[in-house]
N, C-alpha and C positions, 0 to 999 in steps of 0.2 A: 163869827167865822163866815167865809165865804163858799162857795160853792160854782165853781163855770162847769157846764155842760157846752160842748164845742157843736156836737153834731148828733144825732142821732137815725141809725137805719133802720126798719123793721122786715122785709121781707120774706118770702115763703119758697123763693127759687132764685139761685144766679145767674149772670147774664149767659148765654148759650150765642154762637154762631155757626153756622154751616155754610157762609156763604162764600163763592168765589172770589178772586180779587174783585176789587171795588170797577164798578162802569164809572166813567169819567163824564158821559154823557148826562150834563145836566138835564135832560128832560127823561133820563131814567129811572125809574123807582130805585131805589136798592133797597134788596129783601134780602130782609136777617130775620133769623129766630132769633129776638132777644123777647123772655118773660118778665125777666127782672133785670134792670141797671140802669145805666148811662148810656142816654141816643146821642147827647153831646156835652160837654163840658167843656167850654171856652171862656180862658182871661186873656188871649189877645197879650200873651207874656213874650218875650225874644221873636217879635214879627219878623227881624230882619239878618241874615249874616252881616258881620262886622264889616266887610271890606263893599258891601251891598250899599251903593249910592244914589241910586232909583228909586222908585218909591217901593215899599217892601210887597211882597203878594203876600195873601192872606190864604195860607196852606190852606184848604179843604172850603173853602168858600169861592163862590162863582161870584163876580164883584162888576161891578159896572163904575167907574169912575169920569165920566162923562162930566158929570157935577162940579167936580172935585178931588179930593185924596184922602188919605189919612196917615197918622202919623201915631207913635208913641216916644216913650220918654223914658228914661234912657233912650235917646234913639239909637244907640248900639255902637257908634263909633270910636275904635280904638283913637288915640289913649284915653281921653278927656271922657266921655259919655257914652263908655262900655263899662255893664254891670250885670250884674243875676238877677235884677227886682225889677220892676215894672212902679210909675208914678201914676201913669196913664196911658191909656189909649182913646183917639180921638176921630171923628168921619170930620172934615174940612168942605163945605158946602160951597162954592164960591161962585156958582151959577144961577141967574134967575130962571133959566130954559130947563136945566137935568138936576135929578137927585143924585146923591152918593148912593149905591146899592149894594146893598151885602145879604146874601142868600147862599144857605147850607141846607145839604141835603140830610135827614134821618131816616134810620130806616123804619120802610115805612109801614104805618100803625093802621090796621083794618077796623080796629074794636078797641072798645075798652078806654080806659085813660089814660092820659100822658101829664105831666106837669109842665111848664116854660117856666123858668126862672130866667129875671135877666136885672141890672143895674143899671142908672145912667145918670146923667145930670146935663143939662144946661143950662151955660153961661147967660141965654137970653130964650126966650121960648121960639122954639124953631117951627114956626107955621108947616104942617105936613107931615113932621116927623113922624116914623111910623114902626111898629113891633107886630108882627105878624105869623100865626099857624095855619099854614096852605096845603092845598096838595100840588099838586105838578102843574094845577094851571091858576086854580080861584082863592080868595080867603076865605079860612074856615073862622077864624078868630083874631081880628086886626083892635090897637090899640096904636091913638091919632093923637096927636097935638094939634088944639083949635083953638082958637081963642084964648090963648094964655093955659087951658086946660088939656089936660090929659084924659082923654075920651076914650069909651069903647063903641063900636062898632057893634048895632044893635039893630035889628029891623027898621032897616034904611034910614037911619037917623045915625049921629053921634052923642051918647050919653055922658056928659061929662062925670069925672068920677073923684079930680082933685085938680085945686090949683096949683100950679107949677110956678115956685121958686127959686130963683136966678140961684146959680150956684149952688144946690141943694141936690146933693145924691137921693136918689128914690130908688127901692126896688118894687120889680115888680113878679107878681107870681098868676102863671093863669093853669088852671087845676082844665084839659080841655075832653068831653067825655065824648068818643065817637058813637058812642050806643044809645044816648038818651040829644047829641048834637047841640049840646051845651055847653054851657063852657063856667066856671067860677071865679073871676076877676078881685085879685090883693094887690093893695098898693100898699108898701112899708109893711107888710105884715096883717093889716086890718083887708076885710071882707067887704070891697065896694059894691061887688055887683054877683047876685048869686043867679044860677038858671038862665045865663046872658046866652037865644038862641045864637047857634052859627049865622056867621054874614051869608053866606051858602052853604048847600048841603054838601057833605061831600061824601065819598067811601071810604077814603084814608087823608092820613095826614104824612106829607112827604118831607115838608124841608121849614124850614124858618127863614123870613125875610124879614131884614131890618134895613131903612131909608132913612135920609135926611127929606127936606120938602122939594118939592118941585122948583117950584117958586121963589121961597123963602132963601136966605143964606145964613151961614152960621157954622158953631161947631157942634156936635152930640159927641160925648164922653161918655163909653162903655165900658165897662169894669168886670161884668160877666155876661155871660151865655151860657144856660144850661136847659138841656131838657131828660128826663128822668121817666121811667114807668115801671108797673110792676110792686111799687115799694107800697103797706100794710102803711107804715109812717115813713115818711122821709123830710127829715126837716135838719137843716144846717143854716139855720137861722141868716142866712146869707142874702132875703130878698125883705128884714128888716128893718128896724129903723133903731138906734141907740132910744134905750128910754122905754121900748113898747116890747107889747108880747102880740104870737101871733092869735088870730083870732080862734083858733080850730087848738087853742091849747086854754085851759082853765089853771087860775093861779090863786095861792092863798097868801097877802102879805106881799112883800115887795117884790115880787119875783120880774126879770127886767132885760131883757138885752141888753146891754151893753159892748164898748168896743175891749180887746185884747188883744194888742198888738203881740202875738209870739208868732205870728208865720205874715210874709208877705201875703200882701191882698188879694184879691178882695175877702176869701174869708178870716176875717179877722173880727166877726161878730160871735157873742158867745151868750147863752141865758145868764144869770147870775143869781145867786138865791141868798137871801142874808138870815140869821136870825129865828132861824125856826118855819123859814118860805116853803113851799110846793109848787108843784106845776105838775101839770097830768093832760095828757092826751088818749084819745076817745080812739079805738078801731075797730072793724068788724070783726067777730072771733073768726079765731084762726082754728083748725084742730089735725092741721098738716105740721110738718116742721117745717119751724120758725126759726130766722135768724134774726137774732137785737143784735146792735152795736152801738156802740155811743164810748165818748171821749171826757173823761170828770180831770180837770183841776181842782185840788184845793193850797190856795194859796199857802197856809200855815196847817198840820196835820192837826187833827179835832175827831172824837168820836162821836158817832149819831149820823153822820150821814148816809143816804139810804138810795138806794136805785132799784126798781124794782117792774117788771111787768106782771099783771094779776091775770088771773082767770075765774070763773066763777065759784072753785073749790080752794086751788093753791095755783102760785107764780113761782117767780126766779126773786129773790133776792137778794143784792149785795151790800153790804155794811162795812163802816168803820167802826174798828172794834178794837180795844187795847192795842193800836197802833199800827193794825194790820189792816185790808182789804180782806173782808169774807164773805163767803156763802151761807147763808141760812140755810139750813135743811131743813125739810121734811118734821124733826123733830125740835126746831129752835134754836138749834146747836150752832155753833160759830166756825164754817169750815176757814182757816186761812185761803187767801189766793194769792197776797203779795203779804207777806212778812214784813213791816218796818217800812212802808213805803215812805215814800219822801214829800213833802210839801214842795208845791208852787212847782210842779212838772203834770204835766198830763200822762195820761191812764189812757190808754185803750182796750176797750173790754167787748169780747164779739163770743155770747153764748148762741147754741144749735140745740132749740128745745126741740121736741118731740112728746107731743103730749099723749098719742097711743101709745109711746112705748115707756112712757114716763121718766123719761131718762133727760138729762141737759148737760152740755159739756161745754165749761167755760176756757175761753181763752183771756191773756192778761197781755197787752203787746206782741201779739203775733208767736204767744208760746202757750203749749196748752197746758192745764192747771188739772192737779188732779181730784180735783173737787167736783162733784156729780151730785143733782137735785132730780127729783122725780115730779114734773111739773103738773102733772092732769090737768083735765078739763078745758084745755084753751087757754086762748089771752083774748083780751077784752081791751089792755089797758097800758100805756107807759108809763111812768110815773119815776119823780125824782125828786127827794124830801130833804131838806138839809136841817139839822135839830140844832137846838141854840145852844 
């Protein structure tokens, strides 16, 4: 039997805002209390209104197109090449003088860490291309194509970190810590470069900026933007590679990204576990409340299957069990949470532990379950078992 986990969140607080409407002025901060969420989440999906002949603007991004343009697919035009999906989005370079420039602002991070996730590919390696975590004026953490390689940006140098392959989607993920002004560099999942200082120091982190080269011409094909904070785990395997696991996750057996087409892209990558597989990820305890969530297909229904976050005494676990979805309690006992579920559809499952008061409350698709576990002690641990 199989096993896809889509996504998994872990957090200890939801996103919060107090702020006024947005300043428009690009060389503004914008200050929000967010503890936990999304600073941005960009697929670059419907750039354009239908009856829109120009080139499309790029809502919430300050853009220089000097260089060049950009485009997507569906380009949105009634009747022929108006749709709801996205094939691609594309920067068009066709200057030797200017870059294509696209820069967005987040709000901005004093301390602590953030993540960048983002996608790309090109057709031919674009001399200059560029990924970038700045504040309002310098980089804090840039990522260059040079010589056929994708570099980071390292104590006045460029460290290459992998060869770039015409045609070959890559993600990237940069884990960026303002309190220790480091930064952790993933290409496809795997751990290039750990402890990589900031290119400059800075106090915060303001906006993201992505470039084509100066020089160079060509096209870069973007598929995501994301950047995230706050989150205990946060992985949606989306800055992967079909075939691989991330690096900061341990596996027993074949366990494997893989593609799942059930939603337009980009996330359309899922783990996969066959045969008796595991996968488990490492956190720092928590002994606040804690929110898990995560998303399980099972192609064909099978008992054995297990999801679980641990702590040093007892976790949360959920099981398939005579056909149902349950809770383990406290005593071993099989609570139901879905009765009779269904093969080859997704589950989403978002429990709110609280380990002082010992109590866990699971939801099952956005409905809440009346199955209650008393988790003590922390979590330590996520974890996701599929039995053969």
């Amino acid at each position: 039997m199989t096993t896809r986990t889509l996504g998994i969140l872990l957090g200890t607080a939801l996103a919060a805002s107090t702020a006024a409407a947005a300043d428009t002025n690009p060389d503004t901060p914008l200050i929000r209390d967010v503890r936990t969420g999304y600073l941005m989440n960009c697929t670059f999906r419907a750039i354009r209104p239908y009856i829109w002949k120009q080139v499309p603007i790029l809502s919430g991004w300050d853009t220089d197109a000097r260089g060049g343009s950009w485009e997507s697919s569906p380009s949105g035009f009634l009747p022929d090449t108006f749709a709801f999906h996205k094939d691609w989005f594309k920067l068009t370079d066709t200057s030797t003088d200017h870059a294509v420039i696209l820069r967005r602002r987040i709000a901005r991070q004093t301390s602590g860490k953030i993540t960048l996730e983002a996608r790309f590919m090109l057709p031919n390696p674009l001399e200059g291309a560029a990924w970038q975590l700045r504040d309002l004026v310098q980089v804090a953490v840039g990522l260059v194509v040079q010589d056929g390689n994708l570099c980071c940006e390292s104590s006045g140098h460029l460290r290459p970190l992998v060869a770039i392959e015409p045609h070959r989607e890559y993600g990237i993920r940069v884990d960026a810590d303002l309190d220790t002004q480091t930064s952790a560099i993933f290409v496809d999942g795997e751990l290039k470069a750990p402890g990589v200082p900031f290119v400059h120091p800075v106090r915060s982190l303001d906006c993201v900026l992505i470039k084509t080269g100066e020089t160079s011409t060509g096209d870069l094909f973007l598929s995501l933007v994301r950047v995230v904070k706050g989150y205990a785990v946060h992985e949606t395997f989306a800055a992967c590679v079909p075939g691989g696991v991330p690096s900061d996750w341990q596996t027993r057996g074949a366990a494997r990204v893989e593609t799942l087409r059930s939603a337009s892209g980009p996330d359309v990558l899922s783990l996969q576990l066959n045969d008796g597989n595991d996968a488990a990820t490492q956190f720092p305890p928590s002994t606040t409340r804690t929110v898990w969530e995560f998303k399980l297909l099972l192609p064909e229904k099978c008992d054995g299957a297990v999801a679980e976050i641990t702590g040093p005494s007892q976790g949360v676990k959920i099981v398939t069990a005579d056909g149902d979805f349950c809770l383990v309690d406290p005593q071993g006992k099989h609570v139901p949470l879905v009765s009779n579920y269904r093969g080859n559809l997704w589950y989403a499952f978002k429990v709110l532990a609280d380990p002082l008061s010992g109590r866990a409350e699971v939801f099952v698709n956005g409905k809440p379950t009346q199955a209650a576990v008393g988790p003590g002690g922390g979590f330590r641990q996520r974890q996701v078992d599929q039995a053969g």
